[in-house]
C-alpha positions in Angstrom: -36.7 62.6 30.0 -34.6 61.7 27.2 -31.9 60.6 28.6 -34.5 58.1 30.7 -35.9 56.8 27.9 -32.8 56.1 26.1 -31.5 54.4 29.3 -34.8 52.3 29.2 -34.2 51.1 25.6 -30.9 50.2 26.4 -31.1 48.6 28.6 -34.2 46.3 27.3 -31.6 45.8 24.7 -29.0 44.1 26.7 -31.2 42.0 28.6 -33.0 40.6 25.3 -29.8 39.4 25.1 -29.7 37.0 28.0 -33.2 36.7 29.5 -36.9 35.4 28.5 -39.4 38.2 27.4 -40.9 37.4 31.5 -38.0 39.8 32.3 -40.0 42.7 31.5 -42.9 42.5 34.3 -40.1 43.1 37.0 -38.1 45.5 35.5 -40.9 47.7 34.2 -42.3 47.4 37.5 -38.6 48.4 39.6 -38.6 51.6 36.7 -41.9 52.9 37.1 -41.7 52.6 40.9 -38.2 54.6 40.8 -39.9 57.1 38.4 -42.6 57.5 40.9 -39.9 57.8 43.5 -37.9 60.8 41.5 -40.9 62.5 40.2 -42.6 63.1 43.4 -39.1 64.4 45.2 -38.6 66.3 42.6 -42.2 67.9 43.2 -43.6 66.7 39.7 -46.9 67.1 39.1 -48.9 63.6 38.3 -49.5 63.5 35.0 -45.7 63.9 34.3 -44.8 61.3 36.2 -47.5 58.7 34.9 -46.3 60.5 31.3 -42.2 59.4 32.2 -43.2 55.9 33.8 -45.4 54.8 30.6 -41.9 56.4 28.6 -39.6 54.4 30.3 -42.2 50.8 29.7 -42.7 51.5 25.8 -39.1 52.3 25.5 -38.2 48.8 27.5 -40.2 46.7 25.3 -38.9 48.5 22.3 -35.2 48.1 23.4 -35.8 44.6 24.2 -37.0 44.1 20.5 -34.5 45.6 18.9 -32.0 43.5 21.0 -34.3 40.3 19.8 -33.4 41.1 16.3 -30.2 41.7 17.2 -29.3 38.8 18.7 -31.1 36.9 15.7 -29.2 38.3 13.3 -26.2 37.6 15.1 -27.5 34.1 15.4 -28.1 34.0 11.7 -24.8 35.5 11.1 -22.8 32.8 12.9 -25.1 30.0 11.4 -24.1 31.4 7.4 -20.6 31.7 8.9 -20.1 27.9 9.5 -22.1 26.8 6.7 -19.4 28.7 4.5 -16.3 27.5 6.7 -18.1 23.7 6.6 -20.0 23.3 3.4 -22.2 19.9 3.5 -20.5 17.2 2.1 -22.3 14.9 -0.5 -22.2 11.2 -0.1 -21.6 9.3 -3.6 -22.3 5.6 -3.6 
């Protein structure tokens, strides 16, 4: 259970990187349905498996935010960067 969730959250985080918040409906979706899959093979009662596919959503949408901060402080990062390397130059008349 653990290890899903921390999978989840990851990879949420890497894809906040490239792709829209939309990203999440299909994924979430793909998860839950291979959580469905795996719990009832494994012979998992129900309310495990709805327990384990609402872990793995919350911990998609929280990876994804962490990886929107992320990548905005990266962004922010690399913005302060060039102001420092390319400071604004004054005109005089």
């Amino acid at each position: 259970m653990i290890a899903l969730i921390l999978l989840s959250a990851l990879c949420g985080a890497v894809l906040a990187f490239r792709f829209p918040v939309m990203i999440l409906i299909p994924v979430i979706m793909v998860a839950a349905a291979l959580v469905i899959i795996v719990g009832s093979a494994q012979g998992a009662d129900g309310s495990s498996i709805v327990f384990n596919a609402v872990g793995v959503a919350i911990a998609a949408q929280g990876g994804y935010l962490s990886g929107l901060y992320a990548r905005g402080m990266m962004a922010a990062s690399r913005a302060a960067r060039r102001r420092a390397i390319q400071p604004d130059r004054q005109q005089t008349a």
